[in-house]
N, C-alpha and C positions, 0 to 999 in steps of 0.2 A: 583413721581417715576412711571414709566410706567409699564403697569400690564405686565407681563410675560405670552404669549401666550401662552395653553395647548392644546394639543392635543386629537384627542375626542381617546375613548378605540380604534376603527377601524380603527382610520389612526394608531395610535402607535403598533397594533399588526402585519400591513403587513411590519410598514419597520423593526420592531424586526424579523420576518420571512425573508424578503430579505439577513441579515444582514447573520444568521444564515445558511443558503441555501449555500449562497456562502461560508463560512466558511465548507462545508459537515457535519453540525449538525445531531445528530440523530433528527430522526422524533418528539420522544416525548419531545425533548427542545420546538419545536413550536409549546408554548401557549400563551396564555393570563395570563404577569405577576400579571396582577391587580387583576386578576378572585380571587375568595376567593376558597380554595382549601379542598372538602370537602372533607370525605370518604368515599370511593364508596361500595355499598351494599357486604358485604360477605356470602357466600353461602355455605353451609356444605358440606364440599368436594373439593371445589375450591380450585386453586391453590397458592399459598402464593405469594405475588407480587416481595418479595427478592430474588425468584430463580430465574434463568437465563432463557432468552427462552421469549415467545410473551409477549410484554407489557412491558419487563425490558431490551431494546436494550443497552443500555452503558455496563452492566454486563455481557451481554454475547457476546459484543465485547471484554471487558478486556477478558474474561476467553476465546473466541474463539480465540482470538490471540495469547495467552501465551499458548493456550494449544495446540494449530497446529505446533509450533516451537519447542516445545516438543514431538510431535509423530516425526518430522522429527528428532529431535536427538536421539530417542530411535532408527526408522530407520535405523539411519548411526551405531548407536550401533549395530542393531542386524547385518547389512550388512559389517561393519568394513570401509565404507566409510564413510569422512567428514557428506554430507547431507544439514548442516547448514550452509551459510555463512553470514557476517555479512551482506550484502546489502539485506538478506532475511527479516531483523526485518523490514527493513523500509517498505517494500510489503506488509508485515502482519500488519503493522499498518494501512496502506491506505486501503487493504483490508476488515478490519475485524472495523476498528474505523472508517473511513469513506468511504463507501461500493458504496456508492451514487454522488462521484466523479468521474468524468470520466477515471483517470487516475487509479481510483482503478479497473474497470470492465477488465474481464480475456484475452481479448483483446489488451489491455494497455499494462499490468501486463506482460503479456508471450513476445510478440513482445517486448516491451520497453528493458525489460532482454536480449533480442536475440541482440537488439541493442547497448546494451552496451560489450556483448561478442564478438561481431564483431568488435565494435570500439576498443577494449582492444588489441583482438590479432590480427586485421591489424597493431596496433602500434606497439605493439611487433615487428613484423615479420619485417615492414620499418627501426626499429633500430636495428637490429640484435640482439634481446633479446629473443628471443623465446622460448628457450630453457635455458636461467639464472634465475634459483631461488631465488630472491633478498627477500629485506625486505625495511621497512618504511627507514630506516635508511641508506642503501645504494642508496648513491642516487651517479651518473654521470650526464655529458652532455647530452647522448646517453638518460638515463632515464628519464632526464626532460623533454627530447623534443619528449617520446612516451606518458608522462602522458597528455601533450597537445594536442596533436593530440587523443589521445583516447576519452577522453572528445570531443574533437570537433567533431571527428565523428560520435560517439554514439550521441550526442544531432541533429547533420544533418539528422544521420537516420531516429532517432525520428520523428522530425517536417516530415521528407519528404513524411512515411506511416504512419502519423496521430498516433503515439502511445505513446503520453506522459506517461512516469512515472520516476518519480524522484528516485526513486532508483537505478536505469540503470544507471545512471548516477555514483554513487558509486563503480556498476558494473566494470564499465568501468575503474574505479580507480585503483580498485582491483586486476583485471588483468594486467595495464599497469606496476604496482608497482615491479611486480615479485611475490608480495604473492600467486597466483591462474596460473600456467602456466600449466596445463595440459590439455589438451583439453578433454582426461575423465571428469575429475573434473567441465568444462564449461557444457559440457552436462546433469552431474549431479545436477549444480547450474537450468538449467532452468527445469528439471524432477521435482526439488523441488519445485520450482515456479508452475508449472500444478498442482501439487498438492497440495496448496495453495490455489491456486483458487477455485478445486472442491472442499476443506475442507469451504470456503469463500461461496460457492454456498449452499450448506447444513446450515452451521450455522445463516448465515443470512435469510436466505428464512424463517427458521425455527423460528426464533426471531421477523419475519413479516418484515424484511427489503426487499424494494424492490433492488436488485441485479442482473444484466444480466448473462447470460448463458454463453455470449459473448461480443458481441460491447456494447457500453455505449449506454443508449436512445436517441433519437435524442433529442432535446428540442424542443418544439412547441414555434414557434414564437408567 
């Protein structure tokens, strides 16, 4: 029976890092499974490792995501406007759970949204729906063939000014449905998104995630 070839610790931890990388793992996934996992010296006074914040990034991704979707609903509470809409969870997840993809940087995040509010209500407006406040469930001719076209524009935009984010895409759904036709309402969906992002700018920084201000980092060949 032939020996089954093993891999020495160094080659098995960079392709566990590649793997991980490309999936937008937090930082502290990429280690050395094998490594024996001691504990690290405690110091009177230091800070407990279970709290949120530098050194515990998953935690205070879960809490900075659920908790920024939260101040925008208290927002639309104290304001009496919407605030949250549902293509917001998926921003705040890329955001705030994977900070470190490109599509999550506030660059992305803001334009990507802009692109799917454009592709929504140019559809709208080519099928005479602009102003009909429909729902999932009313569907016509007319509304099928702005839900396709919205998508298709919103994703054109996307690719054309470099701003992927997959939630625009929902965006774009959103609007062409009839659920979201007010163009207050559109400018307040991407308000929320900025503010998003600067909530995504503080919490990660602060947790030790590297996160841009702006454009995603280039990659070094």
């Amino acid at each position: 029976m032939p020996k089954r070839r093993r891999l020495s610790p160094s080659k098995a931890v960079v392709a566990y890092d590649l793997f991980r990388i490309e999936r937008g793992a937090m930082r502290e996934d990429l280690q050395d499974a094998s490594a024996p996992q001691r504990p690290g010296p405690h110091r009177r006074g230091s800070r407990p490792e279970w709290l949120p914040g530098p050194g515990n990034a998953r935690l205070t991704a879960l809490l900075g995501g659920a908790g920024a979707v939260t101040l925008l609903a208290l927002l639309g509470l104290a304001t009496g406007d919407p605030f949250v809409y549902p293509p917001l969870g998926a921003s705040a997840f890329l955001i705030f759970s994977m900070p470190e993809l490109p599509s999550a940087a506030p660059r992305n995040a803001i334009g990507g949204q802009a692109c799917g509010v454009a592709g929504g209500a140019v559809a709208l407006a080519a099928f005479g729906l602009l102003h009909h406040h429909a729902g999932v469930a009313d569907m016509s001719g007319a509304r099928a063939g702005a839900i396709g076209v919205s998508l298709l524009l919103a994703t054109a935009l996307m690719l054309l000014f470099k701003v992927a984010h997959p939630a625009a895409g929902a965006t774009a759904l959103m609007i062409s449905l009839g659920i979201v036709t007010s163009p207050g309402q559109w400018l307040e969906l991407l308000g929320a998104v900025v503010l998003l992002c600067a909530m995504g700018v503080v919490v990660n920084r602060w947790a030790g995630i590297t996160y841009p201000l702006w454009s995603p980092p280039v990659p070094v060949s």
